[in-house]
N, C-alpha and C positions, 0 to 999 in steps of 0.2 A: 504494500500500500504506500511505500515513502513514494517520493513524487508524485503522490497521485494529483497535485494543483499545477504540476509541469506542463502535463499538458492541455493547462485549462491558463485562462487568460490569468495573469495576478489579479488577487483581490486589492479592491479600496482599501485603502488607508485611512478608517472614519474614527480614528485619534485626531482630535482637533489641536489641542492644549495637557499641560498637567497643569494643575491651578493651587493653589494655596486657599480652605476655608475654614472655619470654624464647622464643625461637624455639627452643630445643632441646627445649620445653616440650611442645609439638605434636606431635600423635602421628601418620603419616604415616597415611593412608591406604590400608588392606592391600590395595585390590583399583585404588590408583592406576596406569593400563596407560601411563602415560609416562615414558618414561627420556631421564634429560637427558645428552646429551652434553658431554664437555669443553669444546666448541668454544662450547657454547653457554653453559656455567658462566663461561667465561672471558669471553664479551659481556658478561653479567650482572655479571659482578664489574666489569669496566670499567665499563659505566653506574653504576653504585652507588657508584663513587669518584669518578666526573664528577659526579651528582647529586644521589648519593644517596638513601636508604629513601623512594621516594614512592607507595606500593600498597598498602594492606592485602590481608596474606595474607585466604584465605576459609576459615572452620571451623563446624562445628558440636558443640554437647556429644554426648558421648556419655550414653548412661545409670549409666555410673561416674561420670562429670562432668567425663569429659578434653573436653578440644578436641581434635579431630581433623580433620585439613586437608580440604580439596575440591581447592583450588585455593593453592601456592603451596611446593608441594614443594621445588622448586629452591632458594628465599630463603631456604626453614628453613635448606637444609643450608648456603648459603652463610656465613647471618647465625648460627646456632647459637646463643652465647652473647648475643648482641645482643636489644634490646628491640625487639620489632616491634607494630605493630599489626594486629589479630586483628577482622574481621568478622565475628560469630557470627549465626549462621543459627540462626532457630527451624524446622529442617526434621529429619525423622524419618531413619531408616538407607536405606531407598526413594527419598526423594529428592534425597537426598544423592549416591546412585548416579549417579540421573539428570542430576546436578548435573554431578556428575565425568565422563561421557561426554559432556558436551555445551556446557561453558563454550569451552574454544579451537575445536573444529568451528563451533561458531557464530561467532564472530570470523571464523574462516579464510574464512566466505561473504562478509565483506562485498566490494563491489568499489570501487576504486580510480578517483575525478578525476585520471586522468594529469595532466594541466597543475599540478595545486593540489599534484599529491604532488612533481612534478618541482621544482617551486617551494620544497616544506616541505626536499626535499634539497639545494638550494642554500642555504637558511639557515640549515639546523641544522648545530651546531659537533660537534666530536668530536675526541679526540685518538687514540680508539682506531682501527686499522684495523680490529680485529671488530665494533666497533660502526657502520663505515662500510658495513661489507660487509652489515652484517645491513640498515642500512637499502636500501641497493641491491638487496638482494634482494625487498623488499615487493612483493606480485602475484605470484610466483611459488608460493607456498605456497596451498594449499588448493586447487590448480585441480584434482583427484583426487577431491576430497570434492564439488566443483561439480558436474560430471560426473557421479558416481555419481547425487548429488540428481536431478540432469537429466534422466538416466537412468530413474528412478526413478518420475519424474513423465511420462513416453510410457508409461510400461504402462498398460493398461489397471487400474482400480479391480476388485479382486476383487470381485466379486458372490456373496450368501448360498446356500447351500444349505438346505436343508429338506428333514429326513430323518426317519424315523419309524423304529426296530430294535424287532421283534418278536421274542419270544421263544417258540418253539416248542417243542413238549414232545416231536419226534421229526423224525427228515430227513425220512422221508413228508410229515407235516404241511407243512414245513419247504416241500418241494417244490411242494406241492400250494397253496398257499400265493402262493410265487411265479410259480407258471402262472397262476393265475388274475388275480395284479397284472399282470402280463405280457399278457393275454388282455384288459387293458380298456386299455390302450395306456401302461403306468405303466414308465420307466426302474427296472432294478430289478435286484438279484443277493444271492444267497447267501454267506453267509456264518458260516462255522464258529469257536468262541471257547473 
């Protein structure tokens, strides 16, 4: 699969800016369908005292001229008052959607070098236990969404119909109509609207 955008035209470049804001500043996302748990505010806030702010949130403007998140809901609310930095996308309200349903699904497909990840958990430090658990948990997550894909791709590809609706200026017609597509060997049925 590597190359597979070779032989396709390069994508847009719809990174506009990185921007400098205060994180309370950011207007959530009204149609964002992820809710963060405690469990996992509290990882986030331990990583972020071990490492510290290293991600830019993802936004885009709105047509008032907010920034308004994609990606990064959790930091606003943890960081609030704090300066973050703000990825702005030159992308329209469409696919910003598209954005927002599809940034962590995509992440959750990739799959996991057992050896190389067993190895990155022996040397990475952590004081936290949530942040140990989180990484010991890595491979577990998104096997649901793999499967569906999986799933998805044994069906057969729908195939097009090609329909023609006539409009008829009485049921007679109507019928007489359909006998006779019927009479030359045409799949075919009535229908009232």
């Amino acid at each position: 699969m590597h190359g597979y955008l070779a032989s396709m035209n390069p994508p847009r470049i719809r990174i506009k800016e990185h921007r400098r804001v205060r994180a309370c500043e950011l207007e959530p996302h009204p149609q964002n369908p992820r809710i963060h748990p405690e469990l996992q505010s509290r990882a986030l806030a331990d990583l972020l005292a071990e490492v510290g702010f290293a991600r830019s949130l993802l936004a885009y403007e709105t047509t008032q001229g907010k920034l308004r998140l994609i990606d990064g809901h959790l930091r606003r609310g943890l960081l609030a008052d704090a300066e973050v930095v703000v990825e702005v996308l030159d992308v329209n309200e469409e696919e910003a959607r598209a954005l927002l349903l599809s940034i962590d699904p995509l992440s959750a497909l990739a799959v996991n070098d057992e050896p190389a990840l067993e190895a990155l958990r022996q040397q990475a430090v952590t004081a936290s236990a949530l942040v140990r658990e989180m990484w010991n948990s890595i491979g577990k997550e998104g096997e649901k969404t793999k499967e569906a894909l999986a799933d998805c791709e044994k069906r057969p590809a729908l195939t097009a119909n090609y329909l023609v609706l006539v409009d008829c200026a009485s049921e007679q017609e109507q019928g007489r109509l359909l006998e006779e597509l019927q009479e030359r060997g045409m799949s075919c049925k009535a229908l009232i609207s």
